[in-house]
N, C-alpha and C positions, 0 to 999 in steps of 0.2 A: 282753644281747639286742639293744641296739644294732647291732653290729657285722654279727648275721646277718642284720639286715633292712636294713641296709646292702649286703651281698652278694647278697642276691634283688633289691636293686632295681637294683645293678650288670650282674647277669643277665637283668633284664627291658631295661634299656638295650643293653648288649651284644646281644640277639636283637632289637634296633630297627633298629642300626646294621647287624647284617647284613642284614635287608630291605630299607633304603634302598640297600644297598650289594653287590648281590649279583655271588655268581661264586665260583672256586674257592681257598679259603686252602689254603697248604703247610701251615699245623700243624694242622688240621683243628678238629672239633668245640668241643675243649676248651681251646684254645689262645685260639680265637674270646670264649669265655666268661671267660677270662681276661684278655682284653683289653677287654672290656665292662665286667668289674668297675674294672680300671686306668683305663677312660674316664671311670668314674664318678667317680674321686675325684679326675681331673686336670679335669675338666667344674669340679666342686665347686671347686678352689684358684682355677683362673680367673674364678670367678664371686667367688667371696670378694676374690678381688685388685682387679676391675671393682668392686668395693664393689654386686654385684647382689642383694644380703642376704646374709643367713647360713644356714649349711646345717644348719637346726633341726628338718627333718621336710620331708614328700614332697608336694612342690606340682607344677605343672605346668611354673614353672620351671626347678626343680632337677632335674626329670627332662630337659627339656629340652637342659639343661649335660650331663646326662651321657650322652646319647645323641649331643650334638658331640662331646665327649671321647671317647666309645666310637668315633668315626665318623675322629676325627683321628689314632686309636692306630692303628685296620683300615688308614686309609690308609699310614701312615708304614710299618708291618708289611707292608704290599705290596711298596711301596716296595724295602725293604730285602732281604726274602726273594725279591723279581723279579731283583735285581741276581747274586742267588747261582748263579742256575739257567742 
C-alpha cells in the first residue's frame, strides 16, 4: 500500500507544479501526471542525497522536494518538446 500512496502524493505534487507553472504541455493531461509522480521520487533522491532526512512518510518537506522535482521535470520536458516543434 505503500507504493499507491506514494503515487497520489506524486499526483497531488505533479498538480502543484502545474499551477506554479502554467501554459500549454505537448503531452497533455496524463503525461503532466506522470511527470509529477517522476518529480516526486527525483524531489525524494535529492533530498536523501542533501542528507534533508529520509523519506519516511508525508511532511511538508517531502512534499515540498517533490513539487521541486515535479517542477524541475515540467521544466526540462518543455524544454525538450519546445525544441521538437
Amino acid at each position: 500500500m505503500d507504493w499507491l500512496s506514494w503515487v497520489i502524493f506524486g499526483l497531488l505534487a505533479g498538480a502543484v507544479a502545474k499551477m506554479l507553472m502554467p501554459g500549454r504541455d505537448p503531452g497533455g493531461c496524463i503525461l503532466t501526471i506522470l511527470l509529477g509522480i517522476a518529480g516526486s521520487v527525483v524531489g525524494g533522491l535529492i533530498g536523501a542525497q542533501f542528507h534533508w532526512g529520509r523519506v519516511r512518510g508525508f511532511d511538508i518537506r517531502s512534499f515540498g522536494l517533490a513539487v521541486l522535482g515535479s517542477l524541475a521535470l515540467l521544466i526540462v520536458y518543455r524544454i525538450i518538446a519546445g525544441r521538437s516543434e
